[in-house]
PDB file of N, CA, C and O in Angstrom:
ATOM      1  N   UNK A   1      -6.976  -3.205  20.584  1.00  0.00           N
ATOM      2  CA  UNK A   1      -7.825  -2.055  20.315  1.00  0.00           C
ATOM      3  C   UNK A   1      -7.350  -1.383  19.030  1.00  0.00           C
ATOM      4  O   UNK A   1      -6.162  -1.060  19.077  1.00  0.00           O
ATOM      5  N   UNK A   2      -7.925  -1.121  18.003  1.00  0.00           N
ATOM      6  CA  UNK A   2      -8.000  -0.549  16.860  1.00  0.00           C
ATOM      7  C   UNK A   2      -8.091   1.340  17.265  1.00  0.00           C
ATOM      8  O   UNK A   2      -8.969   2.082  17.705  1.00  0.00           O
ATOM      9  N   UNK A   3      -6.275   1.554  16.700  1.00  0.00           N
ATOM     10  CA  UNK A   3      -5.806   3.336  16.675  1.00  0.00           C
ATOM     11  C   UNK A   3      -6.241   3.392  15.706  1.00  0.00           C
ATOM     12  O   UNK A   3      -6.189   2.585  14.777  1.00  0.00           O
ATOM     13  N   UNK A   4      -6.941   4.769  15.824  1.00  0.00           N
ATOM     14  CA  UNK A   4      -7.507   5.565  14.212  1.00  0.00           C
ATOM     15  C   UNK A   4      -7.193   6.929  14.488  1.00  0.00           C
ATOM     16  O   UNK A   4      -7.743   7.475  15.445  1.00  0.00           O
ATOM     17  N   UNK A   5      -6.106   7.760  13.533  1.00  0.00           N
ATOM     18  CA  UNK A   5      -5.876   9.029  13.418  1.00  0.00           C
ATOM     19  C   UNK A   5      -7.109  10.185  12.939  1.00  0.00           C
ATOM     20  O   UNK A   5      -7.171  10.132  11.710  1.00  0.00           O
ATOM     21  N   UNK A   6      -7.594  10.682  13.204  1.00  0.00           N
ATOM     22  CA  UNK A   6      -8.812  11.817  12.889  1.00  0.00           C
ATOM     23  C   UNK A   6      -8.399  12.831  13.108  1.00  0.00           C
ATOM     24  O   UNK A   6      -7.804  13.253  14.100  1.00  0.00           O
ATOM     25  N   UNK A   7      -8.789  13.469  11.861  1.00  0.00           N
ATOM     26  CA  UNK A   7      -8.169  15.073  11.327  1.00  0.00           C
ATOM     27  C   UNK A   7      -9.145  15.758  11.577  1.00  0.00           C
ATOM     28  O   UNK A   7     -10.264  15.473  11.150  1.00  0.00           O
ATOM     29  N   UNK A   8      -8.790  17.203  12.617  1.00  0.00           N
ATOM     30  CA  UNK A   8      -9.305  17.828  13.368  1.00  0.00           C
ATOM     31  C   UNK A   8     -10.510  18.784  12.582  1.00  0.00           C
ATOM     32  O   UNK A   8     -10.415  19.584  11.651  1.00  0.00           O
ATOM     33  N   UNK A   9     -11.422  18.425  13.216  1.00  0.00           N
ATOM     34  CA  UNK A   9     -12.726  19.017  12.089  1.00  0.00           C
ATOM     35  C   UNK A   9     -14.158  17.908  11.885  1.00  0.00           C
ATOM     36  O   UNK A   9     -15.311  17.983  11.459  1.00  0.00           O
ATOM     37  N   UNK A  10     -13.270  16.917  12.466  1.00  0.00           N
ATOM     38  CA  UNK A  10     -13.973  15.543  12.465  1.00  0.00           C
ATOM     39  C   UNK A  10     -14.913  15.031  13.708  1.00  0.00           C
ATOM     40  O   UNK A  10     -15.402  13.904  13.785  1.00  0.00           O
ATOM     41  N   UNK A  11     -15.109  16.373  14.925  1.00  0.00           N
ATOM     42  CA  UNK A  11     -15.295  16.057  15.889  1.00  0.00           C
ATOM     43  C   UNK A  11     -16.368  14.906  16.347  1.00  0.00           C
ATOM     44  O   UNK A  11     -16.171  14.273  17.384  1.00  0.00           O
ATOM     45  N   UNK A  12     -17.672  14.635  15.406  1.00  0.00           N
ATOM     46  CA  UNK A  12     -19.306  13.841  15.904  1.00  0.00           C
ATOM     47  C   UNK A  12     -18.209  12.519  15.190  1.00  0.00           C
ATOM     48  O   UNK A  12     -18.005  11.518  15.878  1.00  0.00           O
ATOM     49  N   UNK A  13     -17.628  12.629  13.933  1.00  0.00           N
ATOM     50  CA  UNK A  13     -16.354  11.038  13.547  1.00  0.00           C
ATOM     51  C   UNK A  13     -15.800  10.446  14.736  1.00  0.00           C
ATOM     52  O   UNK A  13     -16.002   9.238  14.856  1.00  0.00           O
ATOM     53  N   UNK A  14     -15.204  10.975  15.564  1.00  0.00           N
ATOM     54  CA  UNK A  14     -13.896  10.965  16.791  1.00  0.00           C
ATOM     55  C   UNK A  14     -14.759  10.493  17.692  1.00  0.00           C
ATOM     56  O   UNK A  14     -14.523   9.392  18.189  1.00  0.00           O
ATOM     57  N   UNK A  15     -15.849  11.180  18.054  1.00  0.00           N
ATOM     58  CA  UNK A  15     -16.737  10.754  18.980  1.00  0.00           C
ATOM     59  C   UNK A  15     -17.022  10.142  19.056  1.00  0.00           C
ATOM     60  O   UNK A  15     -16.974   9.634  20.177  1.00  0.00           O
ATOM     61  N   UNK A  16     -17.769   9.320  17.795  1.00  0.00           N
ATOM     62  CA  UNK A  16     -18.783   8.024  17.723  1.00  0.00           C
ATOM     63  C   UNK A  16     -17.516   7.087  17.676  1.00  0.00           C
ATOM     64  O   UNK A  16     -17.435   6.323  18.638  1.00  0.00           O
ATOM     65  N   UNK A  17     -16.660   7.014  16.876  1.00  0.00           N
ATOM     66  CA  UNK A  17     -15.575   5.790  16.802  1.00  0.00           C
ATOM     67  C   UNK A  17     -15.211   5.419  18.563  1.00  0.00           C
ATOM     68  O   UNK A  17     -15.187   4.271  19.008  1.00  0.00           O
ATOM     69  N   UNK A  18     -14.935   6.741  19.429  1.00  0.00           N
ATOM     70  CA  UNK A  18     -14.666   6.193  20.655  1.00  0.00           C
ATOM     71  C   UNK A  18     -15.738   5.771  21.278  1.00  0.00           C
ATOM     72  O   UNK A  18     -15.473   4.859  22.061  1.00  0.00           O
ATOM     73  N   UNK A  19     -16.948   6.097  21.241  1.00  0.00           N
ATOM     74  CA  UNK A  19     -18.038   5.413  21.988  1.00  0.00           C
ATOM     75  C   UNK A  19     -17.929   3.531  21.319  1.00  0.00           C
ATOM     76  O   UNK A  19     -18.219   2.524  21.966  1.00  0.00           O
ATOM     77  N   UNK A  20     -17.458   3.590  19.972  1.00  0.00           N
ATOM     78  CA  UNK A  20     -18.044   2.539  19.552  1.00  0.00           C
ATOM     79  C   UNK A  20     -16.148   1.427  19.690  1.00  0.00           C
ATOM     80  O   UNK A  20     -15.731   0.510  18.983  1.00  0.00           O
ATOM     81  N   UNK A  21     -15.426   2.232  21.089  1.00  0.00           N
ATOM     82  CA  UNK A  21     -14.331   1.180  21.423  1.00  0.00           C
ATOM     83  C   UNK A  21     -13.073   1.388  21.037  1.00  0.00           C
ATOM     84  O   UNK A  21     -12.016   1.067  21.581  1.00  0.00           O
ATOM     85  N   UNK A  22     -13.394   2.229  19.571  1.00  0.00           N
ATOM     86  CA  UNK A  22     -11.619   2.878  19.024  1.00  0.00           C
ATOM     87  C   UNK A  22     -11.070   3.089  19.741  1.00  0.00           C
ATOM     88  O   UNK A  22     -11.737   3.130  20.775  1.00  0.00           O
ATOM     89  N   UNK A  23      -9.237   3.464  20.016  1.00  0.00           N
ATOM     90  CA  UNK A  23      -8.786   4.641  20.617  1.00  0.00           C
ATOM     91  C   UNK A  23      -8.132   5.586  19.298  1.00  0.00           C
ATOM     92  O   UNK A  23      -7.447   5.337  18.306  1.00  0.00           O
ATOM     93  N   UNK A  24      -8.718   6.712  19.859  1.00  0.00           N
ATOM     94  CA  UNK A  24      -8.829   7.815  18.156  1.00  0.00           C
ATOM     95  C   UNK A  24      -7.722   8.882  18.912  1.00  0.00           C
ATOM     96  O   UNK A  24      -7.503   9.122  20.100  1.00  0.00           O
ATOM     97  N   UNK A  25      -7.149   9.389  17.673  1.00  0.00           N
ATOM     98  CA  UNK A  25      -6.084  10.747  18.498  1.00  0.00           C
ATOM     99  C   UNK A  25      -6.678  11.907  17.109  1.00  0.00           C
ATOM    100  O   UNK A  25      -7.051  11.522  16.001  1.00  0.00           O
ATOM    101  N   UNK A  26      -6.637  12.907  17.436  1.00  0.00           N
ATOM    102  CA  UNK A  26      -7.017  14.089  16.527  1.00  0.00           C
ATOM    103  C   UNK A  26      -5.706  14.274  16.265  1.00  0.00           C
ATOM    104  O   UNK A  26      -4.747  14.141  17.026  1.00  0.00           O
ATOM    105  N   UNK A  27      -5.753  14.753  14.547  1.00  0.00           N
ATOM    106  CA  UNK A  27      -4.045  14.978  13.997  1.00  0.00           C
ATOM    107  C   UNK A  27      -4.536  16.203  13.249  1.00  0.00           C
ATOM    108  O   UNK A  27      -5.741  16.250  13.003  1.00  0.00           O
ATOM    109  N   UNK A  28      -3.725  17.238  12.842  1.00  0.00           N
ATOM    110  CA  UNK A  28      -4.222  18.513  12.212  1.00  0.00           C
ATOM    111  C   UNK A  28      -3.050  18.497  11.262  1.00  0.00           C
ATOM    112  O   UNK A  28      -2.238  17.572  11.230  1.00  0.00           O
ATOM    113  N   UNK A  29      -2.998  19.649  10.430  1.00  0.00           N
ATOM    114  CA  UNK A  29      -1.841  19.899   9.130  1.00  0.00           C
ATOM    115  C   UNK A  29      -0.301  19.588   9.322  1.00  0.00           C
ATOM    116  O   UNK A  29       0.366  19.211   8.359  1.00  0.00           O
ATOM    117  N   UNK A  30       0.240  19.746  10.543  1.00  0.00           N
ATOM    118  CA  UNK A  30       1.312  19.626  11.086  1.00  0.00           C
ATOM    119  C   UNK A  30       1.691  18.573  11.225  1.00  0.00           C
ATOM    120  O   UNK A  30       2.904  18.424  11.075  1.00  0.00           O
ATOM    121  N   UNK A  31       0.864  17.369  11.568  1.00  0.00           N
ATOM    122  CA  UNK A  31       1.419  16.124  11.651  1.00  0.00           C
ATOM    123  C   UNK A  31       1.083  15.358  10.180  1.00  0.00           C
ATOM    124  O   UNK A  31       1.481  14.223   9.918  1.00  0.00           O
ATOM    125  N   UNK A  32       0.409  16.057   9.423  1.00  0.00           N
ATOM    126  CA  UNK A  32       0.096  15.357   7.927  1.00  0.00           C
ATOM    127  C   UNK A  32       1.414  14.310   7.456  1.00  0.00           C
ATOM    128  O   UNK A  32       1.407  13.117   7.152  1.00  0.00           O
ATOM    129  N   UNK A  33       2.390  15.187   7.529  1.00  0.00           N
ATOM    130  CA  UNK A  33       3.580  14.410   6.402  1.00  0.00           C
ATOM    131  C   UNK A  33       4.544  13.709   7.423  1.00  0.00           C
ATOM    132  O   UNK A  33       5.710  13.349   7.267  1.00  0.00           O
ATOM    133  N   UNK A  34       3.581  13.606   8.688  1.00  0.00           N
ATOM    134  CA  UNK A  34       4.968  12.828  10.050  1.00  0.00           C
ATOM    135  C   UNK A  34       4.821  11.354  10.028  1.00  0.00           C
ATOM    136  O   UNK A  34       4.291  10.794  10.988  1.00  0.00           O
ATOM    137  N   UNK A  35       5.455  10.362   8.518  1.00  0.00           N
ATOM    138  CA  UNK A  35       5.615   9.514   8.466  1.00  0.00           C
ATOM    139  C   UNK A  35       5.345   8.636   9.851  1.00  0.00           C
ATOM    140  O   UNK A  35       4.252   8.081   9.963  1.00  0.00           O
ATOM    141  N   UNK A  36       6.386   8.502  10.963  1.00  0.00           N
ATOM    142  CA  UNK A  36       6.211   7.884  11.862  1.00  0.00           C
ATOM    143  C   UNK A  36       4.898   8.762  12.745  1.00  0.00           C
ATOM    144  O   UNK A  36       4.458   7.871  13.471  1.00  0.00           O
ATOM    145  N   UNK A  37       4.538   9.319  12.873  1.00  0.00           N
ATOM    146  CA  UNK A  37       3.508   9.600  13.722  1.00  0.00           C
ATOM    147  C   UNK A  37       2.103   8.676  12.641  1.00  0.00           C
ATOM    148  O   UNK A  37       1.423   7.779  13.140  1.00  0.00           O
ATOM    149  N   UNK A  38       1.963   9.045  11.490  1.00  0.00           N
ATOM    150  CA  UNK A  38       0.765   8.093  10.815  1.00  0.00           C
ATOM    151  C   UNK A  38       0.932   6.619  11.112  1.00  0.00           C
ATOM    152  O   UNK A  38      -0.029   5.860  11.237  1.00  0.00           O
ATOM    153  N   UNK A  39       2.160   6.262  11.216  1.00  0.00           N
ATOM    154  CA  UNK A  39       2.283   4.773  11.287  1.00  0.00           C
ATOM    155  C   UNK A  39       2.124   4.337  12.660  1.00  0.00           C
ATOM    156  O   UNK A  39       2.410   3.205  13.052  1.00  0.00           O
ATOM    157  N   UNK A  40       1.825   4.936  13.120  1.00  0.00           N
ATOM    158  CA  UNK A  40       1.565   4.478  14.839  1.00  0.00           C
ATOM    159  C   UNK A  40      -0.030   4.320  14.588  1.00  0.00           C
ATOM    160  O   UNK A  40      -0.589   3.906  15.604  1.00  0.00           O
ATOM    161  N   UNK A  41      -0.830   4.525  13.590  1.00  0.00           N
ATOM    162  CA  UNK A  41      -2.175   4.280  13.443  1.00  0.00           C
ATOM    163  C   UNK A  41      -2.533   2.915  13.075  1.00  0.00           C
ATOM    164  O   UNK A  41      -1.598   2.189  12.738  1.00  0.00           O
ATOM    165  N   UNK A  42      -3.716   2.428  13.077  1.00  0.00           N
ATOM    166  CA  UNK A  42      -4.509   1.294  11.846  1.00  0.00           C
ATOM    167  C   UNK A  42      -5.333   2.019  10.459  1.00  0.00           C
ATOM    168  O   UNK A  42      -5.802   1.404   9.502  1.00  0.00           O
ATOM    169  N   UNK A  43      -5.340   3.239  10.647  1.00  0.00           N
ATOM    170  CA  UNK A  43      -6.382   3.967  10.059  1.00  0.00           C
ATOM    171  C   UNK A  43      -6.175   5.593  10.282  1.00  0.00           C
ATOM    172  O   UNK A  43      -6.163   6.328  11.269  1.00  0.00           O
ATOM    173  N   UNK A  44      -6.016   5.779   8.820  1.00  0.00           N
ATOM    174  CA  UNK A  44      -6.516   7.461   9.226  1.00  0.00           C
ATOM    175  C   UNK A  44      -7.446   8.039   8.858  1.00  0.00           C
ATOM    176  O   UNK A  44      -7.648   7.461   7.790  1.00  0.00           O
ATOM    177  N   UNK A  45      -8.645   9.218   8.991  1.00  0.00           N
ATOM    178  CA  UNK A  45      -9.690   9.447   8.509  1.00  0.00           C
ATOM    179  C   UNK A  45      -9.466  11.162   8.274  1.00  0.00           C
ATOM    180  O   UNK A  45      -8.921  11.921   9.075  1.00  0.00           O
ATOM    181  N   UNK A  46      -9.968  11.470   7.130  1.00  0.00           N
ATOM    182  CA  UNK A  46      -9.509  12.718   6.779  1.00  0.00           C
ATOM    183  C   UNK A  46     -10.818  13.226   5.985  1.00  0.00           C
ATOM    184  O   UNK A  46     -11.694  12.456   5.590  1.00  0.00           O
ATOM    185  N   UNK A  47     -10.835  14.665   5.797  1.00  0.00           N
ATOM    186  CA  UNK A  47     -11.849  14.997   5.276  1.00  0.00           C
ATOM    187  C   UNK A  47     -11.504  15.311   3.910  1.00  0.00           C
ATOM    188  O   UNK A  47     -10.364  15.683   3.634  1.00  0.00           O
ATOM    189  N   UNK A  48     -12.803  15.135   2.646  1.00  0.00           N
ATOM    190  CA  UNK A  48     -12.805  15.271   1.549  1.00  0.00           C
ATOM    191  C   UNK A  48     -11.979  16.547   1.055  1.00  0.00           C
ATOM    192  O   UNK A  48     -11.411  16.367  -0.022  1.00  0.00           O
ATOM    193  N   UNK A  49     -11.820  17.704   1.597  1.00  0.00           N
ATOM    194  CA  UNK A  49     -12.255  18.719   1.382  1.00  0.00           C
ATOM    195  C   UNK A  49     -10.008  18.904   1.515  1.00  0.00           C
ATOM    196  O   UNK A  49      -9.352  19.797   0.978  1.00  0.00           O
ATOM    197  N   UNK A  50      -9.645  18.148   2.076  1.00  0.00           N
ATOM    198  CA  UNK A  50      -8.380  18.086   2.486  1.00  0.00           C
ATOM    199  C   UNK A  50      -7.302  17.548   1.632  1.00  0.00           C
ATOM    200  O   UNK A  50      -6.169  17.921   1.327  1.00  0.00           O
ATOM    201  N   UNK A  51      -8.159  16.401   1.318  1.00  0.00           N
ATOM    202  CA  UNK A  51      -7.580  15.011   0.356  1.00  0.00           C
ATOM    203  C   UNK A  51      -5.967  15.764  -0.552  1.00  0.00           C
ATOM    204  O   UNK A  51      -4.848  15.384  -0.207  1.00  0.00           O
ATOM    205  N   UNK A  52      -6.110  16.531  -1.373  1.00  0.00           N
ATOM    206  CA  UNK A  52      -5.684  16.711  -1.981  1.00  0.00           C
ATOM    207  C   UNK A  52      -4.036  18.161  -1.145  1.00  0.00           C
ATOM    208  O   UNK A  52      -2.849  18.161  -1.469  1.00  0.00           O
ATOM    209  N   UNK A  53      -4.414  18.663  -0.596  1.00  0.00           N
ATOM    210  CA  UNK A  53      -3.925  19.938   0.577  1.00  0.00           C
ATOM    211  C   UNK A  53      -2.995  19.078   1.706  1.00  0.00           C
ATOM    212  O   UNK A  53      -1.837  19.394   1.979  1.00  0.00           O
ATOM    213  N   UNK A  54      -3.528  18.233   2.152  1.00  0.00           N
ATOM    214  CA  UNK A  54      -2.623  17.485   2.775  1.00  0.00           C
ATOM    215  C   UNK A  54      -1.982  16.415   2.527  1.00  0.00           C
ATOM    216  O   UNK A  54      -1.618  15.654   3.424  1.00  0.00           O
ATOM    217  N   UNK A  55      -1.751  16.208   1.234  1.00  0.00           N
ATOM    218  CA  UNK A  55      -1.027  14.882   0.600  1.00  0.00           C
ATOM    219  C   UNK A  55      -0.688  13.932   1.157  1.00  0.00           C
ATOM    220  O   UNK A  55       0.307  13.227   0.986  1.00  0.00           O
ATOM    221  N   UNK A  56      -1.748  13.841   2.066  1.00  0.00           N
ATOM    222  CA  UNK A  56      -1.213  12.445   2.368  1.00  0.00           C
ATOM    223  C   UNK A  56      -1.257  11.400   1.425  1.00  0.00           C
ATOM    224  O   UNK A  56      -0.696  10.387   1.840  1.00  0.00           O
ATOM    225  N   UNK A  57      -1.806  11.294   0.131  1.00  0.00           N
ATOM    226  CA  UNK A  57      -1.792   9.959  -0.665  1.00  0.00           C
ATOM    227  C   UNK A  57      -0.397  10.060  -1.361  1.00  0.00           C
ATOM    228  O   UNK A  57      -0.146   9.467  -2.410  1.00  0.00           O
ATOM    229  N   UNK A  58       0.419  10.791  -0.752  1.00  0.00           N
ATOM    230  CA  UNK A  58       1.728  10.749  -0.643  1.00  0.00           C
ATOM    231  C   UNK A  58       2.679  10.392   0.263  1.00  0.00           C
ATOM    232  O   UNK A  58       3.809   9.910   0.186  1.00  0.00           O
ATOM    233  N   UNK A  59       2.203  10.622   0.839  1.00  0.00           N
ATOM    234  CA  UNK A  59       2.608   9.974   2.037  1.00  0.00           C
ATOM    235  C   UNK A  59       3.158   8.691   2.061  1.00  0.00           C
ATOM    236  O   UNK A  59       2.947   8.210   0.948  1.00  0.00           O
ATOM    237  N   UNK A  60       3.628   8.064   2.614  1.00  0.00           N
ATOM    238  CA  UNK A  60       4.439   6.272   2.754  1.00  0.00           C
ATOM    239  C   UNK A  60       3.669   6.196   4.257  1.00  0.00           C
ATOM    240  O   UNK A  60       4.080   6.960   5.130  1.00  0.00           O
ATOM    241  N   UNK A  61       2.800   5.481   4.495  1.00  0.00           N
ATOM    242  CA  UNK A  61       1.951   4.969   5.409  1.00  0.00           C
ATOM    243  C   UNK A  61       1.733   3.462   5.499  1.00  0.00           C
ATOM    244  O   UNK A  61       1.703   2.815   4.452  1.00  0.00           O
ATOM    245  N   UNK A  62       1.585   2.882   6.628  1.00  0.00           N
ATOM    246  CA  UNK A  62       1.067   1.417   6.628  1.00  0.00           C
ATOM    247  C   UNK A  62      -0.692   1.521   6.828  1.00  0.00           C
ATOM    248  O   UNK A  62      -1.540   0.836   6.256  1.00  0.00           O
ATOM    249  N   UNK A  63      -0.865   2.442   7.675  1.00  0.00           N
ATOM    250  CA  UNK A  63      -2.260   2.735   7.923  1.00  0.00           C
ATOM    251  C   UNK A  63      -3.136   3.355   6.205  1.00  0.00           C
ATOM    252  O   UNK A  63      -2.790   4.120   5.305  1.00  0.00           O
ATOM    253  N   UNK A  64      -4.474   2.429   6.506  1.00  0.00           N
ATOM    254  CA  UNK A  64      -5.399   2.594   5.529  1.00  0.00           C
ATOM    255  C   UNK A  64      -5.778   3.923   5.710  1.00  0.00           C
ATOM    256  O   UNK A  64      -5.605   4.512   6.777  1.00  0.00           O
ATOM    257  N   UNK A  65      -6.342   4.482   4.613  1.00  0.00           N
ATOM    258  CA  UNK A  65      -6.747   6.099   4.366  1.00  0.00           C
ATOM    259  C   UNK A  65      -8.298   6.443   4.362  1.00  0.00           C
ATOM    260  O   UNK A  65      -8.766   6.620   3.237  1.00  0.00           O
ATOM    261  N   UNK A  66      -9.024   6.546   5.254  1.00  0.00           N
ATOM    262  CA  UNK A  66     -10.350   6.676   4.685  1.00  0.00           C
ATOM    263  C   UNK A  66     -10.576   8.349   4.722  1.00  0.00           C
ATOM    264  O   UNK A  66     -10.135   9.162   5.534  1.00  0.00           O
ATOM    265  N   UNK A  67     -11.480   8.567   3.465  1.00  0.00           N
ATOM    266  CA  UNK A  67     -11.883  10.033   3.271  1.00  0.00           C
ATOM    267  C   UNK A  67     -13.042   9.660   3.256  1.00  0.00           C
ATOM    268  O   UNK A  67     -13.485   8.758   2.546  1.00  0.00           O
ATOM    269  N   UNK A  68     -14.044  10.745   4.548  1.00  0.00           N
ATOM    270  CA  UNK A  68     -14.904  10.723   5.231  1.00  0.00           C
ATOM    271  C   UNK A  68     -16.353  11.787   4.719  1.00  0.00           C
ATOM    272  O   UNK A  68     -17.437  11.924   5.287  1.00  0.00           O
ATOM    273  N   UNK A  69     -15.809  12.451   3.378  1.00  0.00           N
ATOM    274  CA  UNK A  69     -16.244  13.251   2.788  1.00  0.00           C
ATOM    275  C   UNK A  69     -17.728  12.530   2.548  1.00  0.00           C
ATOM    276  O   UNK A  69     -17.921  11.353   2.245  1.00  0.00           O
ATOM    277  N   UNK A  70     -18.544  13.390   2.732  1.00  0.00           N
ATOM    278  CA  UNK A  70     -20.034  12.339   2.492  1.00  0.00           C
ATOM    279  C   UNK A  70     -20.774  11.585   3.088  1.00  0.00           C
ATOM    280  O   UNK A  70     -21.936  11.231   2.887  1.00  0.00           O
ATOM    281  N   UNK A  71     -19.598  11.210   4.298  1.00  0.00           N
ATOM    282  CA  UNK A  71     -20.232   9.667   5.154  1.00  0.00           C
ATOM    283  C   UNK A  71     -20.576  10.232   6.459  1.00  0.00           C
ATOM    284  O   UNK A  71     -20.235  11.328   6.904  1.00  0.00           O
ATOM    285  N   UNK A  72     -21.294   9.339   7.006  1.00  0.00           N
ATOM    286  CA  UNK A  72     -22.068   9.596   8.421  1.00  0.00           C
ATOM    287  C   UNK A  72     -20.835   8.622   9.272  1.00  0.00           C
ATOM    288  O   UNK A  72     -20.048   7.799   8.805  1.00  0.00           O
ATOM    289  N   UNK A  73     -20.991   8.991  10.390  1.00  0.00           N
ATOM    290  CA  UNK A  73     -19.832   8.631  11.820  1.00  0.00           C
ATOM    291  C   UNK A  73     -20.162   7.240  11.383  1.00  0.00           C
ATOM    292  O   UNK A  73     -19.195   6.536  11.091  1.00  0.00           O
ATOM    293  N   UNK A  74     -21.323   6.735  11.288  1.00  0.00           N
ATOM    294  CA  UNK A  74     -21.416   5.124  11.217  1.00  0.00           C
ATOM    295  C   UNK A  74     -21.100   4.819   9.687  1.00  0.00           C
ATOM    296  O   UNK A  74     -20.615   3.696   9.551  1.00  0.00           O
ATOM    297  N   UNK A  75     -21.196   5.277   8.922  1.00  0.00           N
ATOM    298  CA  UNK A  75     -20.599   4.743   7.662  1.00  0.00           C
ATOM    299  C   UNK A  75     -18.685   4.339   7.346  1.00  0.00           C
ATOM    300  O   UNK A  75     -18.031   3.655   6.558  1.00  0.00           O
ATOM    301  N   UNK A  76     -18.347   5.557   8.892  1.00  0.00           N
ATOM    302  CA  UNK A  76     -16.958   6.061   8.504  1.00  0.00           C
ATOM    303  C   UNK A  76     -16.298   4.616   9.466  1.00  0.00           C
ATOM    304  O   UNK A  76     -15.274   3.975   9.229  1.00  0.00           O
ATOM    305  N   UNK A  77     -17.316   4.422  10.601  1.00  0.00           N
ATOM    306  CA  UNK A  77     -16.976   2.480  11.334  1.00  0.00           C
ATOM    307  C   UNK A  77     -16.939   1.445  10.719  1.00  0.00           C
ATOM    308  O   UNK A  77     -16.154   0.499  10.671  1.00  0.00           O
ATOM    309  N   UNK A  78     -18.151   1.780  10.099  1.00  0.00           N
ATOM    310  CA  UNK A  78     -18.214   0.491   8.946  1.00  0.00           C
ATOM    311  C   UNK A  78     -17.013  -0.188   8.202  1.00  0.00           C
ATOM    312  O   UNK A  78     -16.542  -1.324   8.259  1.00  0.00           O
ATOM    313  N   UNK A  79     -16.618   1.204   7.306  1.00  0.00           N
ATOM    314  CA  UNK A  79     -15.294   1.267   6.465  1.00  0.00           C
ATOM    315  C   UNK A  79     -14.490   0.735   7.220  1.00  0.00           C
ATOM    316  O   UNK A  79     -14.068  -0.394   6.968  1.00  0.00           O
ATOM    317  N   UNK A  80     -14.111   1.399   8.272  1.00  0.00           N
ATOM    318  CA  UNK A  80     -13.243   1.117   9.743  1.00  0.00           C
ATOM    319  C   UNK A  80     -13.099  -0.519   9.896  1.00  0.00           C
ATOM    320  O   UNK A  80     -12.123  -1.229  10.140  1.00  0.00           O
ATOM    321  N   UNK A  81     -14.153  -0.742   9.707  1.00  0.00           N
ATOM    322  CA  UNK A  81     -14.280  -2.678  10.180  1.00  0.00           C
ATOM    323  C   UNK A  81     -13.944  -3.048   8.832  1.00  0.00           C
ATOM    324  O   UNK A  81     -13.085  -3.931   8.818  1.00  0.00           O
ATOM    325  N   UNK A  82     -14.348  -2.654   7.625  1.00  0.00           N
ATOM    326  CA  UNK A  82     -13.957  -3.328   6.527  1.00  0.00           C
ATOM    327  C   UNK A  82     -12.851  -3.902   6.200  1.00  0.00           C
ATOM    328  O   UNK A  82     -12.559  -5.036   5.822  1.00  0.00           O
ATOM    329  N   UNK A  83     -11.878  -2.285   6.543  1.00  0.00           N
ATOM    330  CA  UNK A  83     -10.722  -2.071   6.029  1.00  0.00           C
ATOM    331  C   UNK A  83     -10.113  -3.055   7.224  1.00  0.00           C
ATOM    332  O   UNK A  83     -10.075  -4.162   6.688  1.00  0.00           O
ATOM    333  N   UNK A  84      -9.870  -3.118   7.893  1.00  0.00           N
ATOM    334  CA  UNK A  84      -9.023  -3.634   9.457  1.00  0.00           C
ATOM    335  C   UNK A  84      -9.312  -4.817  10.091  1.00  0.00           C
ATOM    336  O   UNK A  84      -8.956  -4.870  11.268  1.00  0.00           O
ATOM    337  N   UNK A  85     -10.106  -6.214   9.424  1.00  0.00           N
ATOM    338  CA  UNK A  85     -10.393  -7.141   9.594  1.00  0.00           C
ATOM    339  C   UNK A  85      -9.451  -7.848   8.447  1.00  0.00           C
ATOM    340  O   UNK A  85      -9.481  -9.069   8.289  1.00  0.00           O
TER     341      UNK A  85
END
């Protein structure tokens, strides 16, 4: 089963990924820079609006980064399957 981290704000994202089989955990500012807590993911999904505030592209992660800024719940799966196949 494909873990995907979702940053809290993301709620109709979180939703649809679990209907569509994910298992998703909501992560907020606090766990941003918790190296080992991101790496327990396949994927994290974060909002545009964050990108830069929560540095995660600083971060040292194994998990792919998607910014969700723009995209519909099914665009943000799509990516999801892209990235993780």
């Amino acid at each position: 089963m494909k873990k995907v981290a979702v940053q809290k704000g993301l709620g109709p994202i979180k939703n649809h990924l679990e209907n569509e089989g994910f298992k998703v955990k909501e992560f907020d500012n606090r766990k941003k820079s918790a190296k080992n807590y991101l790496d327990k993911f396949d994927a994290v999904v974060i909002t545009g609006e964050s990108k830069d505030v929560m540095g995660i592209e600083d971060t040292l992660t194994n998990a792919s980064i998607i910014n969700a800024d723009g995209m519909s719940a099914e665009d943000v799966k799509n990516e999801l399957d892209r990235e993780m196949t």
